[in-house]
DOLUM-537948 format. One record per residue: y, z, x of N, C-alpha, C in turn; residue number from 1. Coordinates in Angstrom, 1 decimal. Atoms other than C-alpha are relative to their C-alpha. Example, Ala and Ser with C-alpha at 12.3 -4.5 7.8 and 13.67 -1.06 7.14 Angstrom:
# DOLUM-537948
n.north;n.up;n.east;ca.north;ca.up;ca.east;c.north;c.up;c.east;num
-1.2;0.0;0.9;-4.5;7.8;12.3;1.2;0.0;0.9;1
-1.1;0.0;-0.9;-1.1;7.1;13.7;1.1;0.8;-0.8;2
***
This chain:
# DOLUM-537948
n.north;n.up;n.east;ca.north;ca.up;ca.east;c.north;c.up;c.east;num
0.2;0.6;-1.3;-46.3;120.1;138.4;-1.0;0.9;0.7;1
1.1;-0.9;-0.1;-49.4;120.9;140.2;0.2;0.4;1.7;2
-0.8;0.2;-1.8;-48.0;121.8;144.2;-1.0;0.1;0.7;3
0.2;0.3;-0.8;-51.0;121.2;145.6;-0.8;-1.5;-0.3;4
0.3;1.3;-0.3;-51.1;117.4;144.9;1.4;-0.2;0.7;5
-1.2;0.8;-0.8;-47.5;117.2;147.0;-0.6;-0.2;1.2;6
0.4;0.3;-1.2;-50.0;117.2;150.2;-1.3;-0.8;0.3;7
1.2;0.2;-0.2;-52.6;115.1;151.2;-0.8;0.4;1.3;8
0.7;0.0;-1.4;-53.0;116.4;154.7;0.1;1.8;-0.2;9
-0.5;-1.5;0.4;-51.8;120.2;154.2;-0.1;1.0;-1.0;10
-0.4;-0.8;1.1;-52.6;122.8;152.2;0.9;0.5;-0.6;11
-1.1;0.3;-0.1;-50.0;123.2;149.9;-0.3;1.8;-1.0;12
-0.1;-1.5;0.9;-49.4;127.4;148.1;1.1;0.6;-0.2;13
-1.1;-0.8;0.1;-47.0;129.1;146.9;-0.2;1.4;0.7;14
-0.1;-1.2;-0.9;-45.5;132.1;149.1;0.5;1.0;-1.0;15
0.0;-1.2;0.3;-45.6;135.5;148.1;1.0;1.2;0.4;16
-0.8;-1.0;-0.9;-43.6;139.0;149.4;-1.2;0.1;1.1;17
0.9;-0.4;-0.9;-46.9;139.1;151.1;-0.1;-0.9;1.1;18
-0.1;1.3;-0.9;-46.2;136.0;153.3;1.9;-0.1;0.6;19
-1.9;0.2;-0.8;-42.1;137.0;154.3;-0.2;0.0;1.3;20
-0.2;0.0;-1.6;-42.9;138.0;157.7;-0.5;-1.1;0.5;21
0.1;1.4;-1.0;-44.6;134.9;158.7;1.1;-1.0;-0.4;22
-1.3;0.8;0.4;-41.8;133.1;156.7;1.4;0.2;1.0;23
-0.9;-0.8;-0.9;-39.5;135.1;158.8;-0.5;-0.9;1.6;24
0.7;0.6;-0.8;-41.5;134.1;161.5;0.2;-1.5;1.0;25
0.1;1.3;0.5;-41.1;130.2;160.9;1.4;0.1;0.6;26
-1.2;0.0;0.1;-37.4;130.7;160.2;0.2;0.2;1.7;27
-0.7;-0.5;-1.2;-36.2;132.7;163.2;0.2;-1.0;1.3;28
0.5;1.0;-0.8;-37.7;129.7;165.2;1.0;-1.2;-0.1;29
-1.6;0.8;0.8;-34.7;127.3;163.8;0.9;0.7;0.1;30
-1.5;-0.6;-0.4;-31.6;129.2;165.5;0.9;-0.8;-0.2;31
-1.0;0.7;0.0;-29.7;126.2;165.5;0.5;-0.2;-1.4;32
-0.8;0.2;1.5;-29.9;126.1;161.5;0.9;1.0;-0.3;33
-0.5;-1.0;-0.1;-28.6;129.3;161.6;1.6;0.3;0.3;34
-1.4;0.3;-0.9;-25.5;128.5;163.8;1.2;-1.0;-1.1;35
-1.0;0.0;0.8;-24.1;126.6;161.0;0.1;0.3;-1.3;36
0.2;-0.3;1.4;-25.4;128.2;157.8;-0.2;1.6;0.6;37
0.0;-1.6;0.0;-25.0;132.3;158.6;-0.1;0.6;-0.7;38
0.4;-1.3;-1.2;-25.6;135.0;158.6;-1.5;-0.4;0.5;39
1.5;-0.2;-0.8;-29.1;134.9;160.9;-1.1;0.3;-0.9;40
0.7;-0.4;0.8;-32.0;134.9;158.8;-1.1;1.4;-0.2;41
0.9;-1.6;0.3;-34.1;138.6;157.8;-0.4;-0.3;-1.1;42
0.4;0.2;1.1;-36.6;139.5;155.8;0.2;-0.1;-1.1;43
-0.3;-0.5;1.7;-34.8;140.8;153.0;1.3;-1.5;-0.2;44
-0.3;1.1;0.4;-32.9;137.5;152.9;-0.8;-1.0;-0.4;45
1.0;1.0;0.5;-35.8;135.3;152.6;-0.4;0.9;-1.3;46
-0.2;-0.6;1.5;-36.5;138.3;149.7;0.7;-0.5;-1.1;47
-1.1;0.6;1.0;-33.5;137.0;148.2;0.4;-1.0;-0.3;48
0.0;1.7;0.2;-34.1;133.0;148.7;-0.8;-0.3;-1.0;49
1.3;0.0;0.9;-37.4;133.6;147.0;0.2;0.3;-1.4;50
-0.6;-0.2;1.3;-35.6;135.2;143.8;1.6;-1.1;-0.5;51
-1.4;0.7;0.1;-32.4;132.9;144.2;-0.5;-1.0;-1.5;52
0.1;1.5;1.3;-31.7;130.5;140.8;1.1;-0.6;-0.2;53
-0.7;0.6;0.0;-29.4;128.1;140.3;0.9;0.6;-1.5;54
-0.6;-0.1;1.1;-26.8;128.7;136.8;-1.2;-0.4;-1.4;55
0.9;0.6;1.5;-29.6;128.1;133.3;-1.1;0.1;0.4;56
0.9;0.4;-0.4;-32.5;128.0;135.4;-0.8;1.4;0.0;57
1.0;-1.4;-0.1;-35.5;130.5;135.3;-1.3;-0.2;0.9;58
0.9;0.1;-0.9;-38.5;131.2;137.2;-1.3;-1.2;-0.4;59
0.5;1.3;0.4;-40.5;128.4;135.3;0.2;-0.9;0.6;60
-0.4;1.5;-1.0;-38.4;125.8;137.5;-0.5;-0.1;1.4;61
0.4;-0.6;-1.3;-38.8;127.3;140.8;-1.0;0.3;0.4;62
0.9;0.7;-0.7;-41.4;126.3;143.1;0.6;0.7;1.6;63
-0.6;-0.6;-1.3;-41.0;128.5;146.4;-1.7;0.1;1.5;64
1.3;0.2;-0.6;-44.3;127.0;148.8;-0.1;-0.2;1.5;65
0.1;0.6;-1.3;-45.7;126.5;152.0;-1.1;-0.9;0.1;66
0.6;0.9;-0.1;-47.2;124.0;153.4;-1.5;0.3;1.6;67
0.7;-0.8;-1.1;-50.5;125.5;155.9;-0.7;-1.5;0.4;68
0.9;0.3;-0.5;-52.4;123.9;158.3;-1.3;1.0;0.8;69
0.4;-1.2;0.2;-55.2;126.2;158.3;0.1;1.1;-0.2;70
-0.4;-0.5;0.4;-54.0;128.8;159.0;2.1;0.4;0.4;71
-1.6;0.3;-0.4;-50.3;127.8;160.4;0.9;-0.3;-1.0;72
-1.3;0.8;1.0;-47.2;127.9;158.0;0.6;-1.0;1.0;73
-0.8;0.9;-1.1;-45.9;124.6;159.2;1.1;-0.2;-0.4;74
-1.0;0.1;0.7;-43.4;124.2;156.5;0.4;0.7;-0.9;75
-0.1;-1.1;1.0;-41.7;126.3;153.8;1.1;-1.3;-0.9;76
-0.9;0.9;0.6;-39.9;124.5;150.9;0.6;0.8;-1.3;77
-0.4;-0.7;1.4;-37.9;125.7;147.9;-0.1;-0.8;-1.0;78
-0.7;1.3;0.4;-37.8;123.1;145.1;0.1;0.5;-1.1;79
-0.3;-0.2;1.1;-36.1;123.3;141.4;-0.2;-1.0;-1.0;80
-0.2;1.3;1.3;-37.1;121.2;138.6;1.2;-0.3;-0.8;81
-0.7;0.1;1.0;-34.9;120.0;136.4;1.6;0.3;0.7;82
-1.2;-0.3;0.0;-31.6;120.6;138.0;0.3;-0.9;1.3;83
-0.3;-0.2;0.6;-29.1;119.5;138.1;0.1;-0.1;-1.7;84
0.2;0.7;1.1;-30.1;117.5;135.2;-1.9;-0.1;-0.6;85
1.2;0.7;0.7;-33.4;116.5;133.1;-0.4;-0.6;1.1;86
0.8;0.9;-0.3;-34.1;113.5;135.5;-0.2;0.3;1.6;87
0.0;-0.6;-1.3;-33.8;115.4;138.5;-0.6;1.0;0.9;88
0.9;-0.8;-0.7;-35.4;117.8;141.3;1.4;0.6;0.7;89
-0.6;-0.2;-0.7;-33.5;120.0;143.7;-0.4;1.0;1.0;90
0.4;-0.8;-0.4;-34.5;121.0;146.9;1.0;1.2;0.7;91
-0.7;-1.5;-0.3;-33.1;124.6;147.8;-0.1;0.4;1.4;92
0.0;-0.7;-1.4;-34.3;125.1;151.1;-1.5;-1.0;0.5;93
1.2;1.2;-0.9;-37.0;122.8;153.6;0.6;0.5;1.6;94
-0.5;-0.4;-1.4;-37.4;124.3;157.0;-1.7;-0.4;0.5;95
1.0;0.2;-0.6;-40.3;123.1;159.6;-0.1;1.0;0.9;96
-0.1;-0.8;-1.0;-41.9;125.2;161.8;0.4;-0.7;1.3;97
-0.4;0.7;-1.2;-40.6;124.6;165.4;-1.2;-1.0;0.8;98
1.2;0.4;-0.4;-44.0;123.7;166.9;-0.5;-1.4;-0.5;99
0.6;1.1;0.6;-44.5;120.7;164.3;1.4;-0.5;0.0;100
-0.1;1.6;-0.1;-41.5;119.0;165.1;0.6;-1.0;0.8;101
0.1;0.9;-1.3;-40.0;116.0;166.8;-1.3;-0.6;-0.4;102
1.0;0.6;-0.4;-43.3;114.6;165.7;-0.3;-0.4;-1.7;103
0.4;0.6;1.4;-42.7;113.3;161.7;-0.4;0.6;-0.8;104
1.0;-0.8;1.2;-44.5;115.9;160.1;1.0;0.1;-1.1;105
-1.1;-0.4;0.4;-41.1;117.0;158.7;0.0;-1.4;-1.6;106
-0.4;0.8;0.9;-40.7;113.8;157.1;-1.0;-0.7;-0.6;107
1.5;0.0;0.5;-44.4;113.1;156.4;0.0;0.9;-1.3;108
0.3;-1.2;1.2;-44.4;116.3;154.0;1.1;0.1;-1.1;109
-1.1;0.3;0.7;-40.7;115.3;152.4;-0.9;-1.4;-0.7;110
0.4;1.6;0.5;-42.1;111.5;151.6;-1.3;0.7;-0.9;111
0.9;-0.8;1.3;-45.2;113.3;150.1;0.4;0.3;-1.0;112
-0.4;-0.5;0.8;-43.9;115.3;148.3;1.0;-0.6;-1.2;113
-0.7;0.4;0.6;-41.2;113.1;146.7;-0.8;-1.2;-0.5;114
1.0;0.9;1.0;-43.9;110.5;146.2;-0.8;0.5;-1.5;115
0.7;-0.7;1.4;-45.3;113.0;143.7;0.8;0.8;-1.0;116
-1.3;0.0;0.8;-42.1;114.2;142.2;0.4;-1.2;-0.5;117
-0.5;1.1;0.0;-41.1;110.8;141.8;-1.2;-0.1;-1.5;118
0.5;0.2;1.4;-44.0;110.9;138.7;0.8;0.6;-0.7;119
-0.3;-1.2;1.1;-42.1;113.4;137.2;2.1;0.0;-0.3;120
-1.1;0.1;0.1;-38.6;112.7;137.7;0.9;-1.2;0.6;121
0.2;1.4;-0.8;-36.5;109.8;139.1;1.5;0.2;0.7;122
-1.1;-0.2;-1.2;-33.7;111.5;141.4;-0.7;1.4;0.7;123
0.0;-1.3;-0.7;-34.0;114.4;144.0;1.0;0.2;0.7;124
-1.1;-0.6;-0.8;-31.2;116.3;145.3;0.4;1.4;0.6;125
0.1;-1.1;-0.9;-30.3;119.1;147.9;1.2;-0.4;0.9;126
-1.4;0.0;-0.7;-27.6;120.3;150.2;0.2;-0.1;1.4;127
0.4;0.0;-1.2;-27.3;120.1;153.5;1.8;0.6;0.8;128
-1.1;-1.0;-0.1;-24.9;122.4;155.6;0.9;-1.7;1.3;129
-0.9;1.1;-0.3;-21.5;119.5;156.7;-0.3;-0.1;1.3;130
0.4;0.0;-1.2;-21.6;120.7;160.4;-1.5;0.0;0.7;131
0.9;0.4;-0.8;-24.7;119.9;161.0;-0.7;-1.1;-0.4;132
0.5;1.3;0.0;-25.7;117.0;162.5;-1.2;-0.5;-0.4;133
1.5;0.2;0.0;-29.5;117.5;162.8;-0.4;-0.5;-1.9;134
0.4;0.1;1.4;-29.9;118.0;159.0;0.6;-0.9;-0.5;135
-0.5;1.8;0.5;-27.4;114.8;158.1;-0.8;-0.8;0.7;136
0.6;1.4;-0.5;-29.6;112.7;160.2;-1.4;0.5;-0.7;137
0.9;-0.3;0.9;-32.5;114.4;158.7;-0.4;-0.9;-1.3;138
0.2;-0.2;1.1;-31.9;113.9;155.3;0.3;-1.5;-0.3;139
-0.1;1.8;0.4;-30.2;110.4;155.6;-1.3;-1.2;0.4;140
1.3;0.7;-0.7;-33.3;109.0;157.6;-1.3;0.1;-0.8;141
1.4;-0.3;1.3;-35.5;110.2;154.7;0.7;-0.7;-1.3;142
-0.3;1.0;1.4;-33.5;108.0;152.0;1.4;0.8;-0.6;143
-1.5;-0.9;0.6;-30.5;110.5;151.1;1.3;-0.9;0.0;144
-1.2;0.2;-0.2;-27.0;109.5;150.6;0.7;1.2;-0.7;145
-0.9;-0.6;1.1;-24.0;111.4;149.7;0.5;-0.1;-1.2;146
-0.8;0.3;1.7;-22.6;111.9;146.3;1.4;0.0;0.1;147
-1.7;0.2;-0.2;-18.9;112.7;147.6;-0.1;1.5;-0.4;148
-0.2;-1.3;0.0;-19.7;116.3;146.2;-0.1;0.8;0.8;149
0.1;-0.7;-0.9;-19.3;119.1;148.2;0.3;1.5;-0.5;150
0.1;-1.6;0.4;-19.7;123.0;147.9;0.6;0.9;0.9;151
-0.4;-0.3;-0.6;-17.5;125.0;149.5;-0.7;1.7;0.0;152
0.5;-1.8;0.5;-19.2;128.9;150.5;0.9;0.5;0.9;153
-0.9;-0.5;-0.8;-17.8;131.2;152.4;0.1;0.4;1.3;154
0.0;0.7;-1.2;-18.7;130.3;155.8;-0.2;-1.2;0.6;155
0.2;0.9;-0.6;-19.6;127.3;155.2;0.3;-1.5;-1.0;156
0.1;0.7;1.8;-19.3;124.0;153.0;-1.2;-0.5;0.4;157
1.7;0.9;0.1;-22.9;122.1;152.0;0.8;-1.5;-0.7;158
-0.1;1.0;0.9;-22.5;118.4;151.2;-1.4;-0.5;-0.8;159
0.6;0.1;1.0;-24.5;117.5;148.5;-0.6;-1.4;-0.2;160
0.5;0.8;-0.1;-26.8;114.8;148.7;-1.2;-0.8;-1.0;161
0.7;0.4;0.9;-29.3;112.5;146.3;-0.7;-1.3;0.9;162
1.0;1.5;-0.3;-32.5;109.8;146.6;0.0;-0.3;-1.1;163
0.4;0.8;1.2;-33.3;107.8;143.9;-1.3;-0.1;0.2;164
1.4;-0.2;-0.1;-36.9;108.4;143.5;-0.9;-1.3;-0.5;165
***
């Protein structure tokens, strides 16, 4: 997968350690995701989103980008090939900057990008934290449904959601 045909408006790059603090940046700007997915996000956490893998999966799957408007991170996305399955994608993490939204970008750069996944696989799935509302209206308003699975962590559970690409 080539990540910068998931944009046609955005430059699309993968983030580096040399890009945490504006990631940081981005993040901090999103308190309210924060409120039901804890602890507060810091550098060395985004450190540790950036190395995160799922069970079987290696750094070959993982895809950890941003999405610039010159020179503005507007978006940051995590995404996993192949998991849970062969026919599938899984996004890990999708956060907008505050500044871009309320105004579709959000869902502009999700529909992209799944239009160009969608060559390569024919589900996408990702979790979204139960208590929050924003991210279920999010994610359902962009084609999601639930699976009925659900992840329980230890402050929080994630329900577990899929599109059919």
């Amino acid at each position: 997968m080539d990540i910068k045909e998931l944009s046609t408006i955005y430059n699309v790059r993968y983030l580096t350690e040399n890009d945490v603090a504006e990631i940081f940046e981005l993040c901090k700007g999103n308190p309210q995701f924060y409120e039901h997915c804890p602890p507060f996000v810091t550098e060395d956490s985004i450190r540790s989103d950036m190395k995160a893998l799922p069970p079987k999966k290696t750094y070959d799957d993982k895809h950890y980008f941003g999405f610039y408007e010159g020179n503005t991170l507007v978006a940051v996305m995590d995404l996993i090939e192949k998991y849970p399955n062969e026919h599938t994608s899984f996004v890990g993490f999708f956060m907008v900057n505050k500044a871009y939204q309320g105004k579709g970008v959000g869902s502009g750069i999700v529909q992209e990008v799944f239009n160009e996944i969608g060559k390569y696989y024919t589900h996408i799935r990702l979790g979204y934290i139960a208590t929050n509302p924003q991210a279920k209206a999010f994610w359902h308003k962009n084609g999601f449904e639930n699976t009925g699975l659900t992840s329980k962590q230890e402050l929080y559970t994630v329900t577990i959601a899929e599109k059919i690409l």
